[in-house]
BALUM-121981 format. One line per field, with one value per residue: x, y, z of N, C-alpha, C in turn; residue number from 1; residue in three letters. Coordinates in steps of 0.05 Angstrom, whole numbers, plus 5000, padded with zeros to 4 digits. Example, Ala and Ser with C-alpha at 12.3 -4.5 7.8 and 13.67 -1.06 7.14 Angstrom:
<pts>
n.east: [5264|5257]
n.north: [4886|4955]
n.up: [5156|5142]
ca.east: [5246|5273]
ca.north: [4910|4979]
ca.up: [5156|5143]
c.east: [5264|5258]
c.north: [4934|5001]
c.up: [5156|5157]
torti: [1|2]
bagu: [Ala|Ser]
</pts>
This chain:
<pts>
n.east: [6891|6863|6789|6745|6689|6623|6557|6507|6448|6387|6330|6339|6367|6422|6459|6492|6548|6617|6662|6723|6757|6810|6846|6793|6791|6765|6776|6771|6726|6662|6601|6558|6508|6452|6450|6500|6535|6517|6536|6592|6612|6599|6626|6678|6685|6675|6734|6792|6765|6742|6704|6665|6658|6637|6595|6559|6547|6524|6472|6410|6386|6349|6325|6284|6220|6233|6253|6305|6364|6421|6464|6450|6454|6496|6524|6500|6526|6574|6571|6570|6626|6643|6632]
n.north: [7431|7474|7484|7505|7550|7564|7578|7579|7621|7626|7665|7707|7761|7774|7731|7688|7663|7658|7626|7609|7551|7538|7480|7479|7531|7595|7626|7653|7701|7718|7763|7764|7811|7825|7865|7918|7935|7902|7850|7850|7864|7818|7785|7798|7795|7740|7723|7685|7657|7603|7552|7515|7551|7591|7574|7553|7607|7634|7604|7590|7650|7694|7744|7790|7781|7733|7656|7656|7682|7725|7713|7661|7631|7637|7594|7548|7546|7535|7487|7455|7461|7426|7367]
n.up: [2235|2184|2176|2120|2117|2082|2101|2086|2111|2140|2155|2166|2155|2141|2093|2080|2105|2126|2148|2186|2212|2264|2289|2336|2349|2323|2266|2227|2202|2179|2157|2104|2079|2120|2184|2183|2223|2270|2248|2238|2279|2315|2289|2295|2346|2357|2332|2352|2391|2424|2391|2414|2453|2425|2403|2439|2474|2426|2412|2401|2402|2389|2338|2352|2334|2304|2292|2307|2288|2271|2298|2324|2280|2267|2300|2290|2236|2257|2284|2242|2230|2256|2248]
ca.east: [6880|6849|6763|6726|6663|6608|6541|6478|6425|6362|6300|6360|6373|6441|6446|6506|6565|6641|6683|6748|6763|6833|6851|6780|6785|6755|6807|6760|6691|6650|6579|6542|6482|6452|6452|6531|6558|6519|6545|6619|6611|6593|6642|6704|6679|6685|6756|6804|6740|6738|6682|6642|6646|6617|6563|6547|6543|6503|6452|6386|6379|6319|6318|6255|6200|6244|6263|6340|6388|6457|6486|6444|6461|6531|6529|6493|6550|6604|6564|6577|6648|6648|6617]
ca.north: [7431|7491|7485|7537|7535|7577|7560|7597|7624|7618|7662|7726|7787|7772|7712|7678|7672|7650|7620|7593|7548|7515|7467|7493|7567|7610|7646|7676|7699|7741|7759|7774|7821|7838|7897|7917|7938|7880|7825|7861|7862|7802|7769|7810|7778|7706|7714|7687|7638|7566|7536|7506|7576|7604|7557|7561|7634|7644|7584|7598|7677|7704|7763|7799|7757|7718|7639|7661|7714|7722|7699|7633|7615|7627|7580|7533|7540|7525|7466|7440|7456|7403|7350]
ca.up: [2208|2180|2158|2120|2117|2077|2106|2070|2132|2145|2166|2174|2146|2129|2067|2080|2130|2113|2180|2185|2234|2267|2313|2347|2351|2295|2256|2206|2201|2153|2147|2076|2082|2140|2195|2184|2244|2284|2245|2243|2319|2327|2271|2311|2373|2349|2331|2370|2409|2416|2381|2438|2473|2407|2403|2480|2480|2409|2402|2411|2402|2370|2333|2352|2324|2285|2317|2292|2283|2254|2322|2328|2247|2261|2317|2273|2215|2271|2297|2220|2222|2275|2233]
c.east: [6859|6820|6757|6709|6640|6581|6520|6461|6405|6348|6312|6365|6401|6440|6477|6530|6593|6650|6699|6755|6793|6834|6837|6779|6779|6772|6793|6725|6674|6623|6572|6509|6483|6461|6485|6538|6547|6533|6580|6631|6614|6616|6679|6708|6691|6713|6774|6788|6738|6713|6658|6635|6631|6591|6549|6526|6520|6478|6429|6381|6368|6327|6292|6242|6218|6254|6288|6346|6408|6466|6481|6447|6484|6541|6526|6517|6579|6609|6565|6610|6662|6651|6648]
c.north: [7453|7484|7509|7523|7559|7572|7588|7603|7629|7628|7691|7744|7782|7739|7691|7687|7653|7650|7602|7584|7532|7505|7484|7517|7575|7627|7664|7678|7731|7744|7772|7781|7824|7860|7899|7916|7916|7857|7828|7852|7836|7774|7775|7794|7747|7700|7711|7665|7608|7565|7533|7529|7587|7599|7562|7595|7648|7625|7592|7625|7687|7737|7779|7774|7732|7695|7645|7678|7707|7704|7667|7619|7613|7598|7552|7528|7524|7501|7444|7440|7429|7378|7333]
c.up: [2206|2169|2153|2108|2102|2081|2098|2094|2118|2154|2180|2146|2127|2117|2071|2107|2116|2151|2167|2217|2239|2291|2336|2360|2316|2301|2233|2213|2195|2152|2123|2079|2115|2158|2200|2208|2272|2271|2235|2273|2320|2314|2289|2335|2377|2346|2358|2397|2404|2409|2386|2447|2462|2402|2433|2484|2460|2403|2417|2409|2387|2370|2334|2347|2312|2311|2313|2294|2278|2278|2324|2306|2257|2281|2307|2250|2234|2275|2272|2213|2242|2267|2211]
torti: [1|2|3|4|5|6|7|8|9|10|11|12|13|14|15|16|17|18|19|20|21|22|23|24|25|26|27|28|29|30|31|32|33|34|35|36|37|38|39|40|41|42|43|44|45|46|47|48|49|50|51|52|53|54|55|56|57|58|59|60|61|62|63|64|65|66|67|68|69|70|71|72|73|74|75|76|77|78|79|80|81|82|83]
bagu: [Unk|Unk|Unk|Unk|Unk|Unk|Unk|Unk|Unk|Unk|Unk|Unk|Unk|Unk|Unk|Unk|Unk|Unk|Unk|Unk|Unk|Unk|Unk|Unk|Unk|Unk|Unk|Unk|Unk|Unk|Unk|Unk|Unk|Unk|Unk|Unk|Unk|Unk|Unk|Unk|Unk|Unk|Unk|Unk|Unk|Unk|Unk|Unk|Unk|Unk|Unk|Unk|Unk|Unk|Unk|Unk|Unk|Unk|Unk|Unk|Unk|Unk|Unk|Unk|Unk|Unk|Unk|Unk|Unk|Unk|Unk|Unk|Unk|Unk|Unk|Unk|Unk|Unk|Unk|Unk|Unk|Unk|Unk]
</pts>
């Protein structure tokens, strides 16, 4: 069963995020705003990734000062496609 999921961030550069997930791998995934070619990178990356691995690997990663970053929102949006 396919989810998508548009989950608004928080306390990040980029303003929104779009993922698609199926039978736990992400099959899509989009960021809005923020630094292009990191959250390209990092959206390319995910495809094709189970879920858990995505969460594992991005939770917790501080942007500079910031407690967040694109990687630890998206991890956060995934951890709702769970839900």
């Amino acid at each position: 069963m396919k989810k998508e999921l548009t989950y608004n961030t928080r306390g990040t550069c980029s303003r929104r995020i779009k993922v698609a997930v199926e039978d736990g791998i992400i099959t899509e995934c989009a960021f809005e705003g923020g630094c292009s070619g990191n959250t390209q990178g990092v959206a390319s990356l995910v495809i094709g990734m189970k879920v858990d691995e995505a969460i594992a690997k991005m939770k917790g990663i501080k942007c500079g000062f910031k407690s967040t970053s694109c990687p630890d929102q998206l991890a956060l949006a995934l951890e709702k496609t769970k839900e």
